[in-house]
LUMTIRO-370714 format. One record per residue (C-alpha): y, x, z; residue in three letters; chain; residue number from 0. Coordinates in nm, 2 decimals. Layout:
LUMTIRO-370714
       py       px       pz   gupa   palo   torse
        Y        X        Z    ALA      A     NUM
...
END
This chain:
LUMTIRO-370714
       py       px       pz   gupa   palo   torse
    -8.62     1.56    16.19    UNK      A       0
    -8.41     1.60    15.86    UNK      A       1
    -8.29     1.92    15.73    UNK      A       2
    -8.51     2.13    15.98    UNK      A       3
    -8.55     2.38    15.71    UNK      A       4
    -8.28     2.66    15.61    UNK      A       5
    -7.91     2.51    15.62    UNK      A       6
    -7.78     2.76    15.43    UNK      A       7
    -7.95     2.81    15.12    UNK      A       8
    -7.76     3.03    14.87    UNK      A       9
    -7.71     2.92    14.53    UNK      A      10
    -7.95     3.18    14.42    UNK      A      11
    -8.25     2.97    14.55    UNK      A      12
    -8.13     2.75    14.27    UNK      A      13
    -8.45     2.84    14.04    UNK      A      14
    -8.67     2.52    13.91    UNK      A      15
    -8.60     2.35    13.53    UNK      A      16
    -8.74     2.04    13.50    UNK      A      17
    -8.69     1.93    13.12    UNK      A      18
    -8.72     1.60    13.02    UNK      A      19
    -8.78     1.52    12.63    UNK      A      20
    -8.79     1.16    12.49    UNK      A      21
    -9.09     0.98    12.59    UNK      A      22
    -9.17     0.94    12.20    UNK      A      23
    -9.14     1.34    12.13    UNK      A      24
    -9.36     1.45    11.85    UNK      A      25
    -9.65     1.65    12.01    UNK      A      26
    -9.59     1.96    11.76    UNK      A      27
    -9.15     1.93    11.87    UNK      A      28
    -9.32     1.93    12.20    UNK      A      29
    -9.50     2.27    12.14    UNK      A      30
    -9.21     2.43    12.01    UNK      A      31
    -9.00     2.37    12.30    UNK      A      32
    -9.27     2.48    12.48    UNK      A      33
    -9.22     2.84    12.31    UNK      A      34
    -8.85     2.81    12.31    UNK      A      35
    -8.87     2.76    12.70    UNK      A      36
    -9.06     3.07    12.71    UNK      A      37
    -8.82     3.30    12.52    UNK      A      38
    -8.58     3.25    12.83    UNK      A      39
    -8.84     3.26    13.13    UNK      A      40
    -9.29     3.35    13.12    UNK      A      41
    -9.31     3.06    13.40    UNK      A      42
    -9.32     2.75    13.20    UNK      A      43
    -9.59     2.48    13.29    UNK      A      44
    -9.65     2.21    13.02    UNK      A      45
    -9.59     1.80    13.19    UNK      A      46
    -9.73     1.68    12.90    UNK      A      47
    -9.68     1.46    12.70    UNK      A      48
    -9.34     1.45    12.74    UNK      A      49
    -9.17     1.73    13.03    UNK      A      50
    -9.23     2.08    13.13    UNK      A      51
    -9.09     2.29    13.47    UNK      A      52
    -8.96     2.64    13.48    UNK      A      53
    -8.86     2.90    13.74    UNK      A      54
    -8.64     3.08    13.62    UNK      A      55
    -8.57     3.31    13.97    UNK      A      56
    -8.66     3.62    13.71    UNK      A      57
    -8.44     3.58    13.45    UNK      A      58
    -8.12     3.54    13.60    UNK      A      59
    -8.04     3.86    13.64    UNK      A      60
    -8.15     3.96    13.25    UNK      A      61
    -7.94     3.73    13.10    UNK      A      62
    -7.64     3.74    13.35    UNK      A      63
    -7.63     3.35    13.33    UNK      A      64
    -7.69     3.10    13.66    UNK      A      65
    -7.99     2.84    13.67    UNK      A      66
    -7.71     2.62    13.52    UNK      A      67
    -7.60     2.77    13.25    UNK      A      68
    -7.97     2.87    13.10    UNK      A      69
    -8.03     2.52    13.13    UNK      A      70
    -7.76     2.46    12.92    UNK      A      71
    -7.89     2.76    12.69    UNK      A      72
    -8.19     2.56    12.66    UNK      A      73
    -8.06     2.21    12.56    UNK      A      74
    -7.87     2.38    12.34    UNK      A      75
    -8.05     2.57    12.12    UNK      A      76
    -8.33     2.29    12.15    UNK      A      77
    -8.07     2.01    11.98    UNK      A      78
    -8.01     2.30    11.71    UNK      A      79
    -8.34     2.40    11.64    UNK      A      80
    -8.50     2.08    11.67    UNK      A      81
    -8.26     1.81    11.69    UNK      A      82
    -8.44     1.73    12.05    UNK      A      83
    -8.21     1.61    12.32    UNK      A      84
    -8.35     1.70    12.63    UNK      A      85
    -8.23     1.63    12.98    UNK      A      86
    -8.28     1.94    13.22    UNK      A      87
    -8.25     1.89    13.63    UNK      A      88
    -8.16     2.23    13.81    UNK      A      89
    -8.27     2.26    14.14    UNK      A      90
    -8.40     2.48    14.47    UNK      A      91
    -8.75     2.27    14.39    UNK      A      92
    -8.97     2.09    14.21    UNK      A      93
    -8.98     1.73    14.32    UNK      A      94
    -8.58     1.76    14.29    UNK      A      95
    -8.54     1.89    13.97    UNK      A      96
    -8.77     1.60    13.86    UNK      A      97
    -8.53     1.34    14.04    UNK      A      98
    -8.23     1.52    13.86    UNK      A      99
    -8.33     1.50    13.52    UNK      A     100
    -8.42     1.16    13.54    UNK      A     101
    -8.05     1.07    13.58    UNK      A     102
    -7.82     1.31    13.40    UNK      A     103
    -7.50     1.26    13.27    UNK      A     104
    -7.33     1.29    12.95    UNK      A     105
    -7.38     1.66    12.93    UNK      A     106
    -7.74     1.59    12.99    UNK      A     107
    -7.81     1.81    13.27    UNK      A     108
    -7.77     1.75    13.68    UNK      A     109
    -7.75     2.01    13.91    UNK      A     110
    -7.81     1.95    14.29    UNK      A     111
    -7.71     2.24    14.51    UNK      A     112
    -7.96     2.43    14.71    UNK      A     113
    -7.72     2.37    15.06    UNK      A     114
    -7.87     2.13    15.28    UNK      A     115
    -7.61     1.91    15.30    UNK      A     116
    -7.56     1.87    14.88    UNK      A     117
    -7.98     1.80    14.91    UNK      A     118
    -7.93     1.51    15.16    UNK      A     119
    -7.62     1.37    14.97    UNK      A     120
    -7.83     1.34    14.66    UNK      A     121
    -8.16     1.25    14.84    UNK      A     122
    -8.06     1.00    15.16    UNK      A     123
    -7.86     0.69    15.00    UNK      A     124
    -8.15     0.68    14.69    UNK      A     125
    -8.44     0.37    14.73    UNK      A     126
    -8.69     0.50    14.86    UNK      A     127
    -8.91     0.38    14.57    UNK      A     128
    -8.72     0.66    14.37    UNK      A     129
    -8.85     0.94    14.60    UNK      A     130
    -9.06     1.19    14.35    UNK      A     131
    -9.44     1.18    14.40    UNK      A     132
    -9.40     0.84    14.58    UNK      A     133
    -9.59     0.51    14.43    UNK      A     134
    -9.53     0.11    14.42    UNK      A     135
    -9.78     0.09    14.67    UNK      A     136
    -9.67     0.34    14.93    UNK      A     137
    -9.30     0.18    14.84    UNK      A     138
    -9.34    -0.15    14.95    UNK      A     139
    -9.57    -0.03    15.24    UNK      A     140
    -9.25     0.14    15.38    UNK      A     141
    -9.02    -0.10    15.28    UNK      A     142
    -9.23    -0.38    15.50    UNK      A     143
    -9.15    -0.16    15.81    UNK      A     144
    -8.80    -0.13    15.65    UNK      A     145
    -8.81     0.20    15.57    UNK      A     146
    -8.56     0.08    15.26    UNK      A     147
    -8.39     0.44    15.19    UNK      A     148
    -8.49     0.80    15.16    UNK      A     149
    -8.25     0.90    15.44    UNK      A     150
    -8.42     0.67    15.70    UNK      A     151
    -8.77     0.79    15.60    UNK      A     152
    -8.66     1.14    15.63    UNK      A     153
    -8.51     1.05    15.99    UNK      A     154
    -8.86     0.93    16.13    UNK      A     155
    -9.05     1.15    16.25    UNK      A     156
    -9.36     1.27    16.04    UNK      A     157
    -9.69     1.15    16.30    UNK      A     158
    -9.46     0.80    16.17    UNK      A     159
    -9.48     0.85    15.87    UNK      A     160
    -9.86     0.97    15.86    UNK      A     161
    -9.96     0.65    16.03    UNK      A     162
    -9.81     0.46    15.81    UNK      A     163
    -9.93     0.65    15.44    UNK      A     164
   -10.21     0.83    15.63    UNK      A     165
   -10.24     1.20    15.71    UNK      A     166
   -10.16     1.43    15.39    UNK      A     167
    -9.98     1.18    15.16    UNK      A     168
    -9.78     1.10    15.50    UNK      A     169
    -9.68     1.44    15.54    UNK      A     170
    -9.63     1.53    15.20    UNK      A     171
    -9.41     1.21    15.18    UNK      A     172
    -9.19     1.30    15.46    UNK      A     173
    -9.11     1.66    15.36    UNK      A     174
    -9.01     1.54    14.96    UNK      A     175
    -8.74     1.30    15.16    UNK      A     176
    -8.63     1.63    15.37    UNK      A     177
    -8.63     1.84    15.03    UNK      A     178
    -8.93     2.07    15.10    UNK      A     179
    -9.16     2.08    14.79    UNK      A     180
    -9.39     2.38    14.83    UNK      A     181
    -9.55     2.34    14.50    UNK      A     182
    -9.53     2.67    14.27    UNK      A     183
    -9.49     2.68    13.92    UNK      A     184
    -9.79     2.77    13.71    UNK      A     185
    -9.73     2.92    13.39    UNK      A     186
    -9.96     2.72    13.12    UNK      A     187
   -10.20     2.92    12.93    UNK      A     188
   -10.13     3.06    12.60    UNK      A     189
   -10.05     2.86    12.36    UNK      A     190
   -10.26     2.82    12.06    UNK      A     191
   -10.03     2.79    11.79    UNK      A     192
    -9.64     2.86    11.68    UNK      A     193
    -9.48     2.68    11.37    UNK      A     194
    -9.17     2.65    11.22    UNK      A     195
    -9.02     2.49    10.92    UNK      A     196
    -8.70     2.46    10.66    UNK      A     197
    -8.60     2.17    10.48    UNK      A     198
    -8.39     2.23    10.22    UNK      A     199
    -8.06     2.05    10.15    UNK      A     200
    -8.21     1.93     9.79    UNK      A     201
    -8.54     1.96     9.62    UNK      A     202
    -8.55     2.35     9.48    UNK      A     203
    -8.72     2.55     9.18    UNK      A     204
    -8.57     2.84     9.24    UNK      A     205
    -8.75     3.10     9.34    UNK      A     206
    -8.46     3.32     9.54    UNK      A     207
    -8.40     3.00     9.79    UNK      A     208
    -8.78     3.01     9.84    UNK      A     209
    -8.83     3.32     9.91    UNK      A     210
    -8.53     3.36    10.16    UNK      A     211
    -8.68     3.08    10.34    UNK      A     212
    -9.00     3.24    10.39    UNK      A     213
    -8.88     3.54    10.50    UNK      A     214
    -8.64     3.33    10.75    UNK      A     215
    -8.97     3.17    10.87    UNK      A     216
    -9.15     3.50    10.93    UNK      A     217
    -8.89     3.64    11.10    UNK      A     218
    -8.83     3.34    11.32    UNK      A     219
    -9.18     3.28    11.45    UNK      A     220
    -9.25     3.67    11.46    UNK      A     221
    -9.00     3.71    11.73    UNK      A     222
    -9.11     3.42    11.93    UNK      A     223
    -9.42     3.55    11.91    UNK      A     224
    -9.33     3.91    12.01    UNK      A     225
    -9.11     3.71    12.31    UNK      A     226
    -9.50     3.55    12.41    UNK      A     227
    -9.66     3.88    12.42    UNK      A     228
    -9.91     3.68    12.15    UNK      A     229
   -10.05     3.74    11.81    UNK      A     230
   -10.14     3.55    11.53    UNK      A     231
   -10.47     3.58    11.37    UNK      A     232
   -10.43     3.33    11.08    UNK      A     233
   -10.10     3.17    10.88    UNK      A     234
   -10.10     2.87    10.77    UNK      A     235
    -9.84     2.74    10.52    UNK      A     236
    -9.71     2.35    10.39    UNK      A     237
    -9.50     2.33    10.13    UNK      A     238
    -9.38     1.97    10.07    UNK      A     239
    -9.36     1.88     9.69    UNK      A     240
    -9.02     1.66     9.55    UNK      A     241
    -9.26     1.36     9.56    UNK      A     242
    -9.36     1.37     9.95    UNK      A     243
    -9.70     1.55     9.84    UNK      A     244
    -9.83     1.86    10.08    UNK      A     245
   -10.01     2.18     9.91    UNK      A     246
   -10.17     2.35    10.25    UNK      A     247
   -10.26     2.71    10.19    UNK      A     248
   -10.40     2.94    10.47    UNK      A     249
   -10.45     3.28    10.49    UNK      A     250
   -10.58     3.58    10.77    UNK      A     251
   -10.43     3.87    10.86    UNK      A     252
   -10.58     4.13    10.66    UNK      A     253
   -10.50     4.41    10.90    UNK      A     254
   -10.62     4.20    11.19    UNK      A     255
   -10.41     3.98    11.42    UNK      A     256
   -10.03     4.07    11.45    UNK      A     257
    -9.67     3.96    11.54    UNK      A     258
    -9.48     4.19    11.26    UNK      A     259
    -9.21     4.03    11.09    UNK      A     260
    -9.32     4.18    10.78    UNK      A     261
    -9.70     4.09    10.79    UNK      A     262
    -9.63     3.73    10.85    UNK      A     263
    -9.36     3.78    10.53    UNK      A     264
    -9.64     3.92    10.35    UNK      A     265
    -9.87     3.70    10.42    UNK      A     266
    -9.63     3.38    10.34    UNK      A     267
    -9.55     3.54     9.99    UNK      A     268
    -9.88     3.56     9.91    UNK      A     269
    -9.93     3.19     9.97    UNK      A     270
    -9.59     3.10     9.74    UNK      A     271
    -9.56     2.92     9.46    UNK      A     272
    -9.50     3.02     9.11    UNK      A     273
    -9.31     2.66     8.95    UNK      A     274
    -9.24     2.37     9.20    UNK      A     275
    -9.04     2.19     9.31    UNK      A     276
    -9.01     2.22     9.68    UNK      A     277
    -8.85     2.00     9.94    UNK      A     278
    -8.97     2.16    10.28    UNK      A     279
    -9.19     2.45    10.41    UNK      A     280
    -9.35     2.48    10.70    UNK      A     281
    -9.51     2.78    10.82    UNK      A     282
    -9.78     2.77    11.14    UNK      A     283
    -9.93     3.13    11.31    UNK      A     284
   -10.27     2.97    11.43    UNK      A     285
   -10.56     3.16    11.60    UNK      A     286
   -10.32     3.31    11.85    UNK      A     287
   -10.43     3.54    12.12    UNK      A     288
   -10.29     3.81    12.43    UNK      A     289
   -10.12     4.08    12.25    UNK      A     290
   -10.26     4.35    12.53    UNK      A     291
   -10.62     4.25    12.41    UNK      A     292
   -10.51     4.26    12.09    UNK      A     293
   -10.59     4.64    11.95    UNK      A     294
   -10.30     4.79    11.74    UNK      A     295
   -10.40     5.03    11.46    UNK      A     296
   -10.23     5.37    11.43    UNK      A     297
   -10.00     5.34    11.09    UNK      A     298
    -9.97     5.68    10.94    UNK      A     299
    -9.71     5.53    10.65    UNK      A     300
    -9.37     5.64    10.77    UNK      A     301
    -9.22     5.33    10.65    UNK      A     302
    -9.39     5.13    10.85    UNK      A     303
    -9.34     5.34    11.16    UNK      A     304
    -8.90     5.30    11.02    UNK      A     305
    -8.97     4.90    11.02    UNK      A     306
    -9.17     4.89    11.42    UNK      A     307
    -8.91     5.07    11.60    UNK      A     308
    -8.60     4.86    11.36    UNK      A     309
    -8.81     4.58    11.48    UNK      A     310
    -8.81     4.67    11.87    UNK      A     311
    -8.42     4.75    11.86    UNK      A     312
    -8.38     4.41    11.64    UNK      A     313
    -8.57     4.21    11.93    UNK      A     314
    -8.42     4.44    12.18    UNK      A     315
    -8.03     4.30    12.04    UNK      A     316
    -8.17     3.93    12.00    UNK      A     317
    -8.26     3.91    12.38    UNK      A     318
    -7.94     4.08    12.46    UNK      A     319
    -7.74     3.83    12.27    UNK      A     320
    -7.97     3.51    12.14    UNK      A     321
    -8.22     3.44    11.91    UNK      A     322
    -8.11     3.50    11.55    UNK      A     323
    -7.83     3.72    11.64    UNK      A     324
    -7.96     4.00    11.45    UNK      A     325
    -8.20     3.95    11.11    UNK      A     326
    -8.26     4.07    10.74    UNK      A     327
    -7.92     3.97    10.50    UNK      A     328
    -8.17     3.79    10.22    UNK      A     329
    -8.26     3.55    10.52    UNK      A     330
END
């Protein structure tokens, strides 16, 4: 029967992001939003080519926001960083935060409320073709016993159901049209690469612009990967000429693979350019691995010691408040 499980869900079981990009997303845009996703929550599984779902039940309480409003976090600084608009369904599952962000409004996010009877007013008056996880086949199978709606296949009983789809897909079938979607989210492995880029606002020669845009590069994908728990074992930097041309340049971490602000600077400035002029650079951290395997050498320079711990209370105050809220002046 319908709604046999728990009436009375809080809104705190709200806990599942399912993000929709544009089905024509650039793979590497993808990536990125990959690693922005993962800045707010470590429970991110990649739908590619085009989606990705999140729980975000552990950081709710960290950033004192609701599933709703870190959704809007997220389609926020996605549009800003990358110009992507995403659509982002908020939900108590999986299969209904898929539903939602197929059909969000103008603010480009739906929320459907964990209680049982906001699940069935969203669920029972849909097609039944619309039903996550359900194909054409199995569609017009239940629509020749006119089984037209999700409500009235969630109102047969499931041995029904099953004899009609067959055992699993039956069952499974008949709990998505009650709401129940067991599935867990599994966090995608480690992603292999981070990049970031700035265009300038006309073609450059002058050295002080390029330089505070590398430094803005280091420091933007040295907290992300900080935020991974990753490292970077090689840098790889594009600089896009006036005339459209690309000079590649790649370099490794001398001191081994790190996340430091100031070895990915470092390593940027070496790859600069004396005269030229520049349009866009691009800057990618390839080679990336765990940071707990990664082995961190004792520094016995005080200065650098001075620059880790500014780093940790820099990241510490960018968490607390959002990405960029705290970074070096020439940036």
């Amino acid at each position: 029967m319908p709604g046999q499980h728990d009436a009375t869900l809080p809104d705190s079981a709200l806990r599942i992001l399912h993000v929709r990009c544009p089905a024509d997303v650039d793979p590497q845009v993808y990536r990125l939003l990959l690693g922005l996703v993962a800045e707010v929550t470590p429970v991110v599984q990649a739908l590619p080519p085009s989606a990705l779902v999140a729980d975000v039940s552990g950081s709710l309480r960290y950033f004192g926001r609701d599933p709703s409003a870190l959704a809007r976090m997220i389609r926020t600084r996605a549009l800003a960083r990358y110009g992507l608009d995403v659509k982002i369904g908020v939900a108590s599952t999986w299969a209904l935060a898929a539903m939602a962000s197929n059909e969000t409004g103008p603010g480009g996010i739906r929320t459907v409320g964990a209680a049982r009877a906001e699940t069935e007013a969203f669920l029972y008056p849909r097609p039944v073709a619309e039903l996550y996880g359900i194909g054409p086949a199995q569609a017009r199978t239940l629509t020749t016993f006119g089984v037209h709606s999700v409500g009235i296949l969630a109102a047969l009983p499931e041995p029904t159901v099953q004899r009609i789809l067959g055992g699993r897909t039956g069952r499974l079938i008949h709990e998505r049209a009650r709401g129940i979607d067991r599935r867990a989210v599994v966090p995608t492995d480690l992603l292999y690469s981070a990049s970031a880029r700035r265009r300038f606002p006309i073609d450059t020669l002058d050295p002080a612009t390029v330089r505070a845009a590398l430094l803005a590069l280091a420091v933007e994908l040295g907290d992300r990967l900080r935020n991974r728990h990753q490292t970077a074992r090689t840098v790889t930097l594009t600089v896009t000429l006036a005339g459209r041309g690309q000079v590649i340049r790649s370099r490794r971490l001398d001191g081994g693979p790190s996340a430091h602000t100031d070895d990915l600077r470092q390593i940027l400035a070496d790859c600069g350019f004396q005269r030229a002029r520049i349009r866009a650079v691009t800057a990618r951290c390839e080679q990336l691995q765990d940071a707990a395997r990664t082995p961190e050498q004792l520094s016995l320079d005080p200065h650098r010691d001075d620059q880790l711990r500014t780093e940790s209370a820099i990241d510490a105050l960018n968490r607390r408040f959002g990405a960029g809220t705290v970074g070096p002046a020439a940036a």
